[in-house]
N, C-alpha and C positions, 0 to 999 in steps of 0.2 A: 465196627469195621464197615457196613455197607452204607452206613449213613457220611461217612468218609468219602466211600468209593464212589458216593451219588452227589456229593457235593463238590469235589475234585471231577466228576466229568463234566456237571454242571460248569463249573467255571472253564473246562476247557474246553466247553462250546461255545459259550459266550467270547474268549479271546478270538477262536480260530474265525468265530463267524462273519467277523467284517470280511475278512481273506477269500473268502466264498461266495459273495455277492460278485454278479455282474456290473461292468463296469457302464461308468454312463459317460464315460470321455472317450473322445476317439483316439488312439493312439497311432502314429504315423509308423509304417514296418520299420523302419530304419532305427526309430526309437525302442521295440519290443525289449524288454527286461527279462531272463528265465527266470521264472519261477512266480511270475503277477499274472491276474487275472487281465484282460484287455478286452479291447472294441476296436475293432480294425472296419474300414469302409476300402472296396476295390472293386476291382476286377477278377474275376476267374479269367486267369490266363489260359488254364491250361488245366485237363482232369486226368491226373497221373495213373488212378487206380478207381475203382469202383469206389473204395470209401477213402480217397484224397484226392486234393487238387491244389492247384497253387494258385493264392491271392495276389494282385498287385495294386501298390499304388505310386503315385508319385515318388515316392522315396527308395522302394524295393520288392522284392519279392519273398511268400516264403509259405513252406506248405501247412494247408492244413488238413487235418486228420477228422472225420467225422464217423469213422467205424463205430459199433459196426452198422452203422446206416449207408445208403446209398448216396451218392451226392444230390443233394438236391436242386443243384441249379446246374445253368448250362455255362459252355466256354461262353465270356465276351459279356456276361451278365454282371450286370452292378451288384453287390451284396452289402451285408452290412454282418460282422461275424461276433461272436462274444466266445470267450475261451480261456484257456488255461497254456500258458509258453513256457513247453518242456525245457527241460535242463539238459537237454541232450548235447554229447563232447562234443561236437563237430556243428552243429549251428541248430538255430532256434528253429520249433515247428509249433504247431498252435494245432490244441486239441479242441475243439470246437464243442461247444454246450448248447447253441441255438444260434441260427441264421437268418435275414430279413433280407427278403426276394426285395428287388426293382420294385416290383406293383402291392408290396407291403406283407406280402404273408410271409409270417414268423413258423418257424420250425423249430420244435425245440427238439433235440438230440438225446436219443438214449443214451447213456454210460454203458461201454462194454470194454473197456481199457484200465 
């Protein structure tokens, strides 16, 4: 039985895993999919709470969630975001896994969600 249990997780690490890698395309907001990993490049328009703010770019706007970290950049700053795009009723949010400042430094994000 546990030679089972560890070969069937086995293998359902191996499927899920592509699905967990960060993405290396950019994806424009307007195009976000719930429930894909993505790479968004914008603008922080706007820092709605201590740990969200809203991204923009040419196509749209939409928030992202970086809890429970701080935000790490300012309004009006260029970023570059890597995430996870909730399935939420009412419209799409992106759960953020690591951020790339203007001047290049990567922040990677705790998981507390």
């Amino acid at each position: 039985m546990k030679q089972f249990l560890f070969a069937a997780a086995t293998a359902l690490a191996l499927v899920a895993a592509p699905t967990l890698a960060l993405s290396e395309t950019v994806t424009p907001i307007a195009e976000l999919k719930r429930g894909t990993m993505v790479m968004m490049t914008g603008d922080v328009a706007r820092i709605t709470d201590e740990d969200e703010f809203i991204l923009a770019d040419a196509t749209g706007r939409v928030p992202v969630y970086v809890g429970p970290n701080f935000v790490p950049a300012a309004e009006g700053e260029t970023v570059t975001v890597w995430g996870w795009v909730d399935d939420d009723l009412f419209s799409n949010e992106v759960y953020a896994r690591r951020i790339q400042r203007a001047d290049g430094t990567v922040i990677e994000l705790r998981q507390g969600y």
